[in-house]
Backbone as CSV, one residue per row, in Angstrom:
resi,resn,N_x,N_y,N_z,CA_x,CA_y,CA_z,C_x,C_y,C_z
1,UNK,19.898,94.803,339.665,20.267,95.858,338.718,20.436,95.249,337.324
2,UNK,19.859,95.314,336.455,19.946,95.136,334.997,21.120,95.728,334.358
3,UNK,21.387,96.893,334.590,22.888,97.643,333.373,23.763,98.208,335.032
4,UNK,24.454,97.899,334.681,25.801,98.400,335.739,27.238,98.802,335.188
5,UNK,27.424,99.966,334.875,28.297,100.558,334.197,29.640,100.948,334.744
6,UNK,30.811,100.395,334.796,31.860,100.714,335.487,33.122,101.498,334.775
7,UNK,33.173,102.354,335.126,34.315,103.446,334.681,34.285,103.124,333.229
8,UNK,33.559,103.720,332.480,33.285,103.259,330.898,34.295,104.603,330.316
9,UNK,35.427,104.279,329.498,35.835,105.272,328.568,36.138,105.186,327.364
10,UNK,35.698,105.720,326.380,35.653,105.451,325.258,36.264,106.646,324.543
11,UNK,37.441,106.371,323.401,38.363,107.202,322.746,38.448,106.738,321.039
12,UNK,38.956,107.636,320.584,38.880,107.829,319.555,40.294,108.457,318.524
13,UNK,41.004,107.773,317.320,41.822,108.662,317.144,41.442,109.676,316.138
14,UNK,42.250,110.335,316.526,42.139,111.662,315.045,43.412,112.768,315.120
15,UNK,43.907,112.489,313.573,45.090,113.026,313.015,46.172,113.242,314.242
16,UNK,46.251,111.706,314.386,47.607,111.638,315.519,47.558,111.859,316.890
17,UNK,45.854,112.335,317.034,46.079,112.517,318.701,44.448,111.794,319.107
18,UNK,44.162,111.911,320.325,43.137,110.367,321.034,42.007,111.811,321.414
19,UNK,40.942,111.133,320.749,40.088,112.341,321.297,39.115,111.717,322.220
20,UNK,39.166,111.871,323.235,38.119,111.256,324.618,36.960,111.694,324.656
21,UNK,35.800,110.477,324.112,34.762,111.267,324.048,33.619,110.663,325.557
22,UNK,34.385,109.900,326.141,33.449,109.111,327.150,34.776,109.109,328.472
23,UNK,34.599,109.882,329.950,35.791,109.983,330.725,35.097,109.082,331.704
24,UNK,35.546,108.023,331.629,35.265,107.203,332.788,33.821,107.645,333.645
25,UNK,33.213,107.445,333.237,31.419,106.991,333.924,31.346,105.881,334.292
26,UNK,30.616,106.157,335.407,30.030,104.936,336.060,28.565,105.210,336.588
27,UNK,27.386,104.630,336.244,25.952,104.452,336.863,25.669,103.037,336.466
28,UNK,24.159,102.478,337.301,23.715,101.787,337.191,22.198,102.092,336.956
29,UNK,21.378,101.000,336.643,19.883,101.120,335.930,19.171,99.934,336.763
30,UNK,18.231,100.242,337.432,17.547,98.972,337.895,16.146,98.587,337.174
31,UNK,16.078,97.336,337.313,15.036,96.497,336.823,13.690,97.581,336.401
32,UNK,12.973,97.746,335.333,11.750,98.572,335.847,11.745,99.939,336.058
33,UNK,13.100,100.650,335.865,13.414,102.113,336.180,13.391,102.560,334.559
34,UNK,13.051,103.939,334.898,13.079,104.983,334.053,13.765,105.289,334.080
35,UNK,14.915,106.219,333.375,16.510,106.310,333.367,16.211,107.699,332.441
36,UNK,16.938,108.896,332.793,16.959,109.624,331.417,18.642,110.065,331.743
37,UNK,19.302,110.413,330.790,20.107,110.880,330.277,20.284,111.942,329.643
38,UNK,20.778,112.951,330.239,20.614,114.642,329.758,22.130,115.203,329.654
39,UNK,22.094,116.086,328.424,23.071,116.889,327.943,23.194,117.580,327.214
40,UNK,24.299,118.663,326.969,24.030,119.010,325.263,24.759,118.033,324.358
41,UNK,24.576,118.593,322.857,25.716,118.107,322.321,26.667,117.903,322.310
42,UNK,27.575,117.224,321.806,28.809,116.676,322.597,29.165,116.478,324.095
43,UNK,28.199,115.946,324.704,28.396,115.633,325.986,28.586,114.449,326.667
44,UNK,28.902,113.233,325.319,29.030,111.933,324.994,28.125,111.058,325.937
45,UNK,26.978,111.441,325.495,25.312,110.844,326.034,25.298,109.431,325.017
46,UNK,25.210,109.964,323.825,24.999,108.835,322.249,26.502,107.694,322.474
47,UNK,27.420,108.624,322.745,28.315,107.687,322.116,28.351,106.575,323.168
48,UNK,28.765,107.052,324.760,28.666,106.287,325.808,27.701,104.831,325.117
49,UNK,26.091,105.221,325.290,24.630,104.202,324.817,25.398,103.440,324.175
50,UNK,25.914,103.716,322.715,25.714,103.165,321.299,27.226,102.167,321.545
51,UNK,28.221,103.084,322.452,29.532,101.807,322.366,29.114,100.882,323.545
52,UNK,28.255,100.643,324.426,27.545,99.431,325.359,26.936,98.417,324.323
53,UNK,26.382,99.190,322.758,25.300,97.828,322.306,26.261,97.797,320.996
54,UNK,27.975,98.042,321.352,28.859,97.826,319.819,28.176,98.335,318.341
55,UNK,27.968,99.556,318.732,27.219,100.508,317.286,28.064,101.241,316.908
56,UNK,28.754,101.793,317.867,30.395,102.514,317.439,31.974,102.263,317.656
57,UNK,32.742,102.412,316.892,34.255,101.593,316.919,34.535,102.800,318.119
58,UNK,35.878,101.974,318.282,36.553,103.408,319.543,37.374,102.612,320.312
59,UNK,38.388,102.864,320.586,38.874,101.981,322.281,37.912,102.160,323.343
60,UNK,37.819,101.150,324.210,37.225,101.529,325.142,37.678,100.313,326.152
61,UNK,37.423,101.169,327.445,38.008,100.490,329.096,36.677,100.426,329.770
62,UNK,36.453,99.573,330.784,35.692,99.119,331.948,35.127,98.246,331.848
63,UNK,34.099,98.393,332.267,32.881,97.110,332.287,31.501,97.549,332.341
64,UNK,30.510,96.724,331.617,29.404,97.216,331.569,28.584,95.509,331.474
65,UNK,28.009,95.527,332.526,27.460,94.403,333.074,25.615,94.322,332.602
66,UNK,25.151,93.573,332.253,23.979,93.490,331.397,23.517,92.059,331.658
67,UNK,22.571,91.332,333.296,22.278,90.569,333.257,23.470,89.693,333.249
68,UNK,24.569,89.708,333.385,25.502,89.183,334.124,26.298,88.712,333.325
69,UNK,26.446,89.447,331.755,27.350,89.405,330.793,28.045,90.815,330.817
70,UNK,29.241,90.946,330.314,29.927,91.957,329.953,29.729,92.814,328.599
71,UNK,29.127,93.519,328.309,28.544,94.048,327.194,30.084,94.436,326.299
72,UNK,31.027,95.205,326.728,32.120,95.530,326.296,33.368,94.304,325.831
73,UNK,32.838,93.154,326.520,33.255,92.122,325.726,33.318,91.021,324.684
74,UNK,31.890,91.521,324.056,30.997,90.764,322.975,31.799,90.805,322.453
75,UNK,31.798,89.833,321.078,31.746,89.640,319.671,30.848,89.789,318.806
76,UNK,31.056,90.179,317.394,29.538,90.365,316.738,28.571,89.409,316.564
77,UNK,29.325,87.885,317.077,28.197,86.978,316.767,27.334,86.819,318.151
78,UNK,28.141,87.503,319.354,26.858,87.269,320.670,26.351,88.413,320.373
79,UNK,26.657,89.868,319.398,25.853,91.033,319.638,24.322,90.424,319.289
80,UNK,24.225,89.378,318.405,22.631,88.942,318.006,21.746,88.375,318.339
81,UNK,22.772,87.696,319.734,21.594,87.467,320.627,20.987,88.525,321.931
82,UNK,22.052,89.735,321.747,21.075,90.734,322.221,20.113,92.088,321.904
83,UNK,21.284,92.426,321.011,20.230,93.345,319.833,19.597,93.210,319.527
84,UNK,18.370,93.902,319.394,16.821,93.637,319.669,16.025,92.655,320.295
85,UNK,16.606,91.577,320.626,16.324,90.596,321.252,15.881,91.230,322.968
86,UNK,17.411,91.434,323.924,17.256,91.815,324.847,17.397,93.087,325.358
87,UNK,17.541,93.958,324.614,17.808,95.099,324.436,17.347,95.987,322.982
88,UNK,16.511,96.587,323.118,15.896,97.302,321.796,16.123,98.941,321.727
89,UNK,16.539,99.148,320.721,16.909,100.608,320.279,15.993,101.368,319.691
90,UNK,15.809,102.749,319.715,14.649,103.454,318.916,15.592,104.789,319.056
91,UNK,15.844,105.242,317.496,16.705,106.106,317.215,16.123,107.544,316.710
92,UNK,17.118,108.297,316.419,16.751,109.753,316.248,15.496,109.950,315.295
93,UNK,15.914,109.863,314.440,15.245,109.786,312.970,14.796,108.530,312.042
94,UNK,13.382,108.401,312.446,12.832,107.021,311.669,13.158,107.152,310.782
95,UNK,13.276,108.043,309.751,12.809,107.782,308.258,14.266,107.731,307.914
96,UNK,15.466,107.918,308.663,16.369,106.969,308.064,16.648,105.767,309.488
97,UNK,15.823,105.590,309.631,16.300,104.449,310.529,15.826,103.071,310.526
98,UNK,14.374,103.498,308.891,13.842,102.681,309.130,14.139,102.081,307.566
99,UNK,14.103,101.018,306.679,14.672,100.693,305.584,13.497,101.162,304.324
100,UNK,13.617,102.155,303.640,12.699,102.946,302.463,12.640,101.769,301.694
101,UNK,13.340,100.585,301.468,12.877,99.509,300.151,11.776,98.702,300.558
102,UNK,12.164,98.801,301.927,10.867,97.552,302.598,9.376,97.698,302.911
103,UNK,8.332,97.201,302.842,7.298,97.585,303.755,7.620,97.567,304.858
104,UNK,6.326,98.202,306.021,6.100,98.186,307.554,6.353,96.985,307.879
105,UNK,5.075,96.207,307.457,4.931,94.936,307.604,6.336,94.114,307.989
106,UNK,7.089,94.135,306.872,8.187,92.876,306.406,9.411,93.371,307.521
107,UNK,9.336,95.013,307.962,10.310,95.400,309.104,9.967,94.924,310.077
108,UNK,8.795,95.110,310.940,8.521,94.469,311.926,8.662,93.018,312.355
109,UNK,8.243,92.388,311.102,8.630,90.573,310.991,10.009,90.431,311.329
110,UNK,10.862,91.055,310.581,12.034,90.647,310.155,13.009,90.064,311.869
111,UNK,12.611,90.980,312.843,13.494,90.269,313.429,12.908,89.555,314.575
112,UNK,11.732,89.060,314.133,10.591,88.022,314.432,11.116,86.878,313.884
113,UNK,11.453,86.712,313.036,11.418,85.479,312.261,12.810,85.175,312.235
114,UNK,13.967,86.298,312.003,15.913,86.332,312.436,15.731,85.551,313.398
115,UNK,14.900,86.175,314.512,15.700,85.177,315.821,14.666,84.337,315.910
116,UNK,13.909,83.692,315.214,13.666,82.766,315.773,12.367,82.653,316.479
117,UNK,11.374,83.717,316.564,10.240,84.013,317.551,9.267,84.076,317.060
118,UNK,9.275,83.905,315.413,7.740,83.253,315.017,8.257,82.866,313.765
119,UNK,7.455,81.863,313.215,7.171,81.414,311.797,6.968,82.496,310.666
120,UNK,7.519,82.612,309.557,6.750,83.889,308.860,5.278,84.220,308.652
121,UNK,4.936,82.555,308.139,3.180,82.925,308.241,2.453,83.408,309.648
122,UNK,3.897,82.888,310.828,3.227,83.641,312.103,2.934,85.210,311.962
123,UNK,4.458,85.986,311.680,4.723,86.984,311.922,3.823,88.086,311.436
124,UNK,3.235,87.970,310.416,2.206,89.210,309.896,1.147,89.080,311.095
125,UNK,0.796,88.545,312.188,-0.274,88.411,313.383,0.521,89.332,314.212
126,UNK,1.438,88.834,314.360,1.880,89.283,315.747,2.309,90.903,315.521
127,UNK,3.016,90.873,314.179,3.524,92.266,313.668,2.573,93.281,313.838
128,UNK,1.128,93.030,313.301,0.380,93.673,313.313,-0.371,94.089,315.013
129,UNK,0.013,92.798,315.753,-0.286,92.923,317.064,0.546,94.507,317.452
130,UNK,1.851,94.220,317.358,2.569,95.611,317.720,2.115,96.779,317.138
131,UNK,2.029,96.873,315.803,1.229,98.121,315.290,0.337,98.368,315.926
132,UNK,-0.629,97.377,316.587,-1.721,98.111,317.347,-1.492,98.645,318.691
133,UNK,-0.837,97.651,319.580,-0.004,98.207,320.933,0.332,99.595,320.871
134,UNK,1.337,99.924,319.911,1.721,101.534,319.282,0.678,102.310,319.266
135,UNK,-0.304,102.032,318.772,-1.378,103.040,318.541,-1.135,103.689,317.023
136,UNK,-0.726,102.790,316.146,-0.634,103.273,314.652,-2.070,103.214,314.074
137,UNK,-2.391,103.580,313.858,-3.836,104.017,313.119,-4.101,103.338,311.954
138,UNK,-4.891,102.302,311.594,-5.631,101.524,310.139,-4.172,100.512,310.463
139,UNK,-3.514,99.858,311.085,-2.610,99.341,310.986,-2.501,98.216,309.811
140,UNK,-3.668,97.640,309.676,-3.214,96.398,308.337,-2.856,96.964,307.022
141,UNK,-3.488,98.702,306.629,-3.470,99.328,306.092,-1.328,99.570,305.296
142,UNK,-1.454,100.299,307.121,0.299,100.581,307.173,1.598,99.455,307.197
143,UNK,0.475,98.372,307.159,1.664,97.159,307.414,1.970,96.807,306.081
144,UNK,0.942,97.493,304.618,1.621,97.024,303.056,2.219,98.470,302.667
145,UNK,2.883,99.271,303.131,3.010,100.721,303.256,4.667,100.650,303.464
146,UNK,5.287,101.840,302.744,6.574,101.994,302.600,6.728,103.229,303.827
147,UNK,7.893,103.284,304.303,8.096,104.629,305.056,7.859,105.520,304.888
148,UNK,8.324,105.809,303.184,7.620,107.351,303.169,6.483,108.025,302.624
149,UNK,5.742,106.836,302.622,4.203,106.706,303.441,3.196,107.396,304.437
150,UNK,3.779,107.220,305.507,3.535,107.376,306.413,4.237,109.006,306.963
151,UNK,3.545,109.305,307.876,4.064,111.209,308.707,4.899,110.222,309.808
152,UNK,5.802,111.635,310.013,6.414,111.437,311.146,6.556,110.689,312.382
153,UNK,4.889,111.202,312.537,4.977,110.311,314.184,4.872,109.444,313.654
154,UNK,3.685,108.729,312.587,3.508,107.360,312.615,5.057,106.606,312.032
155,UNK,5.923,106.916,311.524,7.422,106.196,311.574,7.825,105.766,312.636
156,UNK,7.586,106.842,314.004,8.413,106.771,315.029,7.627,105.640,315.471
157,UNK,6.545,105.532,315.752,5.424,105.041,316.643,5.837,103.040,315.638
158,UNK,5.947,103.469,314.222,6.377,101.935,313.853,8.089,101.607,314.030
159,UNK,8.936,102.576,314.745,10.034,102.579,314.695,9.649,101.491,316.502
160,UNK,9.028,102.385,317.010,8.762,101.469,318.496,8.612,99.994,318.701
161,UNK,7.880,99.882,317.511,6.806,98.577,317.386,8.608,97.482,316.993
162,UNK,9.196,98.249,315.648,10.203,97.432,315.741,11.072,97.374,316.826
163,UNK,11.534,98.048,317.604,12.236,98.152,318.603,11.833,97.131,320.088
164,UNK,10.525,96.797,320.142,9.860,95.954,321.188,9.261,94.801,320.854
165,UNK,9.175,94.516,319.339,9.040,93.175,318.422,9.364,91.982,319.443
166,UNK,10.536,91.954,319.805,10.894,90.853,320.320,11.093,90.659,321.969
167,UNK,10.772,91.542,322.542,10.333,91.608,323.994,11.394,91.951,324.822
168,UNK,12.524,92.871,324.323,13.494,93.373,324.938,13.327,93.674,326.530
169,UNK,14.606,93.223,326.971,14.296,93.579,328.605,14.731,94.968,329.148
170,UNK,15.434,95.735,328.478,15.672,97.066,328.152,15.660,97.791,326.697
171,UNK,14.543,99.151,326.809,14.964,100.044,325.766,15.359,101.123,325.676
172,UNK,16.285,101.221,324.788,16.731,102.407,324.914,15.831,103.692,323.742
173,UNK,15.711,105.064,324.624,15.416,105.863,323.082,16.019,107.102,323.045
174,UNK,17.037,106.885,321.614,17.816,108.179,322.142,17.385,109.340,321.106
175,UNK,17.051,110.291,321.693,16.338,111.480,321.014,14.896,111.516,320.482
176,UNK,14.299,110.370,321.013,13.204,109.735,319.676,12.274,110.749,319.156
177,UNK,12.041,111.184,320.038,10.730,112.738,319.827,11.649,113.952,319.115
178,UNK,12.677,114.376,319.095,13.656,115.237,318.972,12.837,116.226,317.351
179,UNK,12.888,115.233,316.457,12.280,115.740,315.121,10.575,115.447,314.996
180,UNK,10.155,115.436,316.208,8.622,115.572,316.195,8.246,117.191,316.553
181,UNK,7.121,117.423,316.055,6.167,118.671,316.395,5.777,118.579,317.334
182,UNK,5.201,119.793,318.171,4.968,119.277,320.026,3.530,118.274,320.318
183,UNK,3.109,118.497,319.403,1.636,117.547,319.695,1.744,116.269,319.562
184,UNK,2.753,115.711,318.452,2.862,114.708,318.097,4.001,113.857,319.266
185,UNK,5.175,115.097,320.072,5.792,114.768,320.897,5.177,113.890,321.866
186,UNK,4.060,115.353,322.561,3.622,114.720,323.256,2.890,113.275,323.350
187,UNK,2.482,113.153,322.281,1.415,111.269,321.967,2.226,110.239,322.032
188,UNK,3.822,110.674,321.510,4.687,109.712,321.327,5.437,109.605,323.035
189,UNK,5.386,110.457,323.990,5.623,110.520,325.238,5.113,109.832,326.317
190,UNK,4.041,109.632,326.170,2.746,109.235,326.592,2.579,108.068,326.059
191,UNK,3.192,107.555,324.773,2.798,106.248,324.233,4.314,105.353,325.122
192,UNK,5.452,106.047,325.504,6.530,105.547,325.805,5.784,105.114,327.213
193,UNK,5.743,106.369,328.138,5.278,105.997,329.317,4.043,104.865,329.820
194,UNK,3.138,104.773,328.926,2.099,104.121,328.708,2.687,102.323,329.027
195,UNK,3.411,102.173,327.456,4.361,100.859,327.152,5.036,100.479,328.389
196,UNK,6.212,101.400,329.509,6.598,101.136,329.972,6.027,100.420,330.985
197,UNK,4.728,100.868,331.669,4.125,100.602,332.645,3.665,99.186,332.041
198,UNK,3.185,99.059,331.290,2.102,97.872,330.496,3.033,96.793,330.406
199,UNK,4.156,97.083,329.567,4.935,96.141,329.491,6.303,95.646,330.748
200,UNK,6.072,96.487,331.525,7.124,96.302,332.810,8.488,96.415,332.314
201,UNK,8.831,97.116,331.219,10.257,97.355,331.261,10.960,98.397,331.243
202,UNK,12.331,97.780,331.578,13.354,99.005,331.435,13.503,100.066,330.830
203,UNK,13.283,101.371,330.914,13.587,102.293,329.918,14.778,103.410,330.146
204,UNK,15.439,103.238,329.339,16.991,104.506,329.170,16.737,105.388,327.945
205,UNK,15.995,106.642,328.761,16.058,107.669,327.517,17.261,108.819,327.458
206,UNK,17.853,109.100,326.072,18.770,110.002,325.966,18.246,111.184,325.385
207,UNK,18.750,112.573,325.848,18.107,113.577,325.537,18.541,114.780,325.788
208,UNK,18.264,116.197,324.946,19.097,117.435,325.515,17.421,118.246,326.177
209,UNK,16.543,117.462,326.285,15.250,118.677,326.584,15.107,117.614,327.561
210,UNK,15.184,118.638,329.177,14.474,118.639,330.403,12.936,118.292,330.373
211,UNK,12.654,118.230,329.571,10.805,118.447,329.405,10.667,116.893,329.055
212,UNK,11.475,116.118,328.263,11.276,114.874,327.848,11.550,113.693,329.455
213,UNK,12.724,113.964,329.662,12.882,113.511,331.606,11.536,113.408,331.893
214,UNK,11.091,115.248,332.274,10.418,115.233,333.808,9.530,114.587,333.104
215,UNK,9.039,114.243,331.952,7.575,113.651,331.600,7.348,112.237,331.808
216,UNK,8.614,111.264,331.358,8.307,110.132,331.772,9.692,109.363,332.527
217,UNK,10.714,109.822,333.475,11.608,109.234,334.182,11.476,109.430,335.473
218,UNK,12.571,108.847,336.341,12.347,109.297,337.883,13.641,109.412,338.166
219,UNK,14.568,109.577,337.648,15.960,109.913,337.769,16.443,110.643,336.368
220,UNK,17.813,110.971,336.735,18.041,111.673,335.663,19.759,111.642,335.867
221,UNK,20.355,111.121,334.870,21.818,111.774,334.755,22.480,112.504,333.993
222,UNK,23.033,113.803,334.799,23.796,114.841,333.589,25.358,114.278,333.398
223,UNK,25.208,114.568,331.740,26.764,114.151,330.788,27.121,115.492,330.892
224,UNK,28.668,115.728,331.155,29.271,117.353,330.599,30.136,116.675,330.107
225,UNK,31.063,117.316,328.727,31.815,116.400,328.107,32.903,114.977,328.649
226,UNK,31.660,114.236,327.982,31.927,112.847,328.486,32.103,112.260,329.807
227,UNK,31.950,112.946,330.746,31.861,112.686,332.707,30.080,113.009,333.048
228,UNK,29.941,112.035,333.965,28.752,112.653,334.881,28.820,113.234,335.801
229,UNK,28.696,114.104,335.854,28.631,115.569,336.602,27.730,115.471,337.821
230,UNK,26.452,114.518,337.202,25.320,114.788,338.415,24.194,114.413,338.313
231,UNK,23.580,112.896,339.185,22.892,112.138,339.160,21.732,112.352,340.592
232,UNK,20.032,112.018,340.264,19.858,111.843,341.428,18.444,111.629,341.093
233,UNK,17.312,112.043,341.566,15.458,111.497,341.701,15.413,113.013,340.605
234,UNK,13.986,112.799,339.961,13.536,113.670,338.809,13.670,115.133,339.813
235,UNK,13.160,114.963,340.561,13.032,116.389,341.554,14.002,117.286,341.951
236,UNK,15.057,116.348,342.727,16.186,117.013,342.976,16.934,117.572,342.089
237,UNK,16.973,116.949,340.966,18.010,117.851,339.585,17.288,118.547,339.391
238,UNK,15.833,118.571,339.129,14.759,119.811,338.231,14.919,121.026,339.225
239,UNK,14.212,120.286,340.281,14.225,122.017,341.270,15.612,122.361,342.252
240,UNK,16.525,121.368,342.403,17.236,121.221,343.532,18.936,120.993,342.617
241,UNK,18.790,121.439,341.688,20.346,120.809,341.278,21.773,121.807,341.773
242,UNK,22.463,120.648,341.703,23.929,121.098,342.925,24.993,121.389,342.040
243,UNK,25.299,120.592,340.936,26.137,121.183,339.858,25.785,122.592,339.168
244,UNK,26.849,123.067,338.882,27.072,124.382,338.395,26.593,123.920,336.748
245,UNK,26.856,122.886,336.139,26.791,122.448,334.871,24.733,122.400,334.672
246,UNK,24.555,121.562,335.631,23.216,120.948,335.690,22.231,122.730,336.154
247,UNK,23.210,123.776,337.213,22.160,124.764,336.855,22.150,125.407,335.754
248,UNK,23.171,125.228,335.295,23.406,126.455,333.537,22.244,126.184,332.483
249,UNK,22.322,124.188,332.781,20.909,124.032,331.652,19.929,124.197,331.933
250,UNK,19.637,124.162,333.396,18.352,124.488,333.710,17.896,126.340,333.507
251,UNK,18.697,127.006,333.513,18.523,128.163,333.693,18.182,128.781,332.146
252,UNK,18.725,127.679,331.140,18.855,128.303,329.772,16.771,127.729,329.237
253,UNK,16.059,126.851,330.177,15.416,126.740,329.769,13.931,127.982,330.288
254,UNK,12.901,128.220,329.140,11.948,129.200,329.498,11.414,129.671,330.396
255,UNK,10.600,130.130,331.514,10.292,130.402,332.431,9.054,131.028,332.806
256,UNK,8.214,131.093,333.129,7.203,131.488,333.026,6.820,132.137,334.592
257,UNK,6.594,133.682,334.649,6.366,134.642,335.590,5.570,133.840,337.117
258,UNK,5.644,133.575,337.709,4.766,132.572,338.943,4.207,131.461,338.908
259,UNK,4.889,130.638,337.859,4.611,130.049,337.249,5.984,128.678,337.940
260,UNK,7.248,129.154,336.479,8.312,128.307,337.142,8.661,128.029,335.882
261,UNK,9.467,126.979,335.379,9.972,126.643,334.361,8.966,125.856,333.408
262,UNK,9.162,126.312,332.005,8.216,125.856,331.031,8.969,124.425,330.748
263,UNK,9.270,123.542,331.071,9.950,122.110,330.933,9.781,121.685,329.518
264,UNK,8.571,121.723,329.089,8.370,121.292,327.989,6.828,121.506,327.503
265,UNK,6.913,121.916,325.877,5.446,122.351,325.334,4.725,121.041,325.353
266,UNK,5.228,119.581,325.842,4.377,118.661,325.692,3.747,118.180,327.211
267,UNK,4.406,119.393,328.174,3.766,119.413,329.408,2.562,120.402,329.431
268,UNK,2.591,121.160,328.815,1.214,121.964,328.306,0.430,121.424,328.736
269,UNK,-0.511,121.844,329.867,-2.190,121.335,329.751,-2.950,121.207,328.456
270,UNK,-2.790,122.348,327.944,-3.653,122.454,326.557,-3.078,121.875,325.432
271,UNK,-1.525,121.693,325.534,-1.070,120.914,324.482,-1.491,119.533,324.986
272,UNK,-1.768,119.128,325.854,-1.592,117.629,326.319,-3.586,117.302,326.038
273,UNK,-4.333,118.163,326.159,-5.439,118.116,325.788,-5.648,118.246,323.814
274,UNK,-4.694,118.658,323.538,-4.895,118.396,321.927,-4.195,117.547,321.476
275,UNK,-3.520,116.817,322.468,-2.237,115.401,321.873,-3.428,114.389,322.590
276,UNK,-4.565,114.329,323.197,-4.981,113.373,323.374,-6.345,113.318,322.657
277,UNK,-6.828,114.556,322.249,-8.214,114.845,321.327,-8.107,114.514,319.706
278,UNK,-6.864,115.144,319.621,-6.378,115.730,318.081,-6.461,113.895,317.937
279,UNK,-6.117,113.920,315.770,-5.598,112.890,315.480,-4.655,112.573,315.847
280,UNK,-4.519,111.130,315.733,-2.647,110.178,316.457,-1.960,109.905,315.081
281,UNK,-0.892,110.714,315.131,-0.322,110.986,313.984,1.421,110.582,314.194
């Protein structure tokens, strides 16, 4: 098991009283698994992720085991030998996630050359290696190119490239498609699932759309504020779920007459035939 999460709770103060945004969870993630993470808002999906890789302050209790360190016990100077290193993040919104002063290029290097994993005159090779892995389009082009430069997907798609730069043994992506259009969803879905297989790793996606799961996980765990409610194989939650919480969301999503649930427009046959025809954007 790679991530093993033990009674994780994470709190918060505000104006004199402790606001609990994480109630003692516990799952684990194995080697090579697809992982999704489903909820609505405030269902402390983000915060849980982000206080495991010390991105957010808060008290927090348990243990969270990562390759046979305690993640909840770092300091900021071991956070750098795992942030991005062994563990890579890919966040909501590239275009602030990604730095507007810098080129493509010099982001992707950067934590190529921080830790240690190539020479700089290496790094414009290899950088550009990832741009192509991604499927970024004219990549030597986009590698002298500022963020806002570039459309949407192609941010996200160089948001990836930084996020797997350094050969993380888990990634996480929380929301990543969220502010994409469905065509572009779908390419960027398909580019996740693709990576995962190719590159043999871990993936933990966070998310409030059922449609992003069933497309590329094989499990799934529901957050209701801050507890897991209800874990199990992609199938059993989609068609088979036992929580009262886990049917409410399923029920709130579209439906289609003999059909069954519309999961997602990037499950579309015909959308999935114009996310693989159309330009990669």
């Amino acid at each position: 098991m790679i991530l093993d999460v033990k009674n994780l709770k994470v709190s918060f103060p505000l104006r004199g009283k402790v606001i609990e945004a994480v109630r003692g969870i516990s799952f684990g993630v194995e080697e090579g698994e697809a992982v999704g993470i489903v909820g609505e808002s405030g269902s402390g999906k983000s915060v849980a992720v982000q206080r495991l890789l010390g991105l957010v302050e808060g008290k927090v209790e348990g243990e969270a085991w990562f390759e046979g360190e305690n993640l909840l016990q770092m300091r900021e100077e071991e956070w750098r030998s795992v942030r991005g290193v062994k563990i890579g993040m890919v966040f909501q919104d590239p275009l602030t996630s990604l730095n507007p002063t810098m080129k493509l290029g010099a982001q992707v290097m950067e934590g190529l050359v921080f830790h240690g994993l190539a020479k700089r005159h290496e790094g414009k090779q290899q950088a550009l290696e990832w741009l192509r892995l991604v499927r970024l389009p004219d990549p030597e082009t986009r590698f002298d190119q500022y963020p806002h430069q570039l459309s949407g997907g192609m941010r996200q798609r160089a948001l990836i490239a930084i996020a797997l730069a350094c050969h993380p043994h888990l990634l996480i992506a929380d929301e990543s498609t969220t502010a994409l259009d469905t065509v572009t969803q779908a390419q960027i879905l398909t580019l996740l699932k693709d990576l995962q297989k190719q590159l043999q790793m871990t993936l933990l996606v966070i998310t409030h759309d059922f449609g992003v799961v069933a497309e590329i996980c094989t499990r799934i765990l529901v957050f209701q504020e801050g507890k897991l409610v209800e874990e199990g194989p992609i199938d059993q939650i989609l068609y088979a779920p036992k929580h009262p919480y886990t049917q409410m969301l399923l029920s709130c999503v579209p439906k289609v007459p003999n059909v069954g649930p519309v999961l997602s427009e990037a499950q579309n046959p015909e959308r999935q035939i114009a996310a693989n025809a159309g330009p990669v954007t």
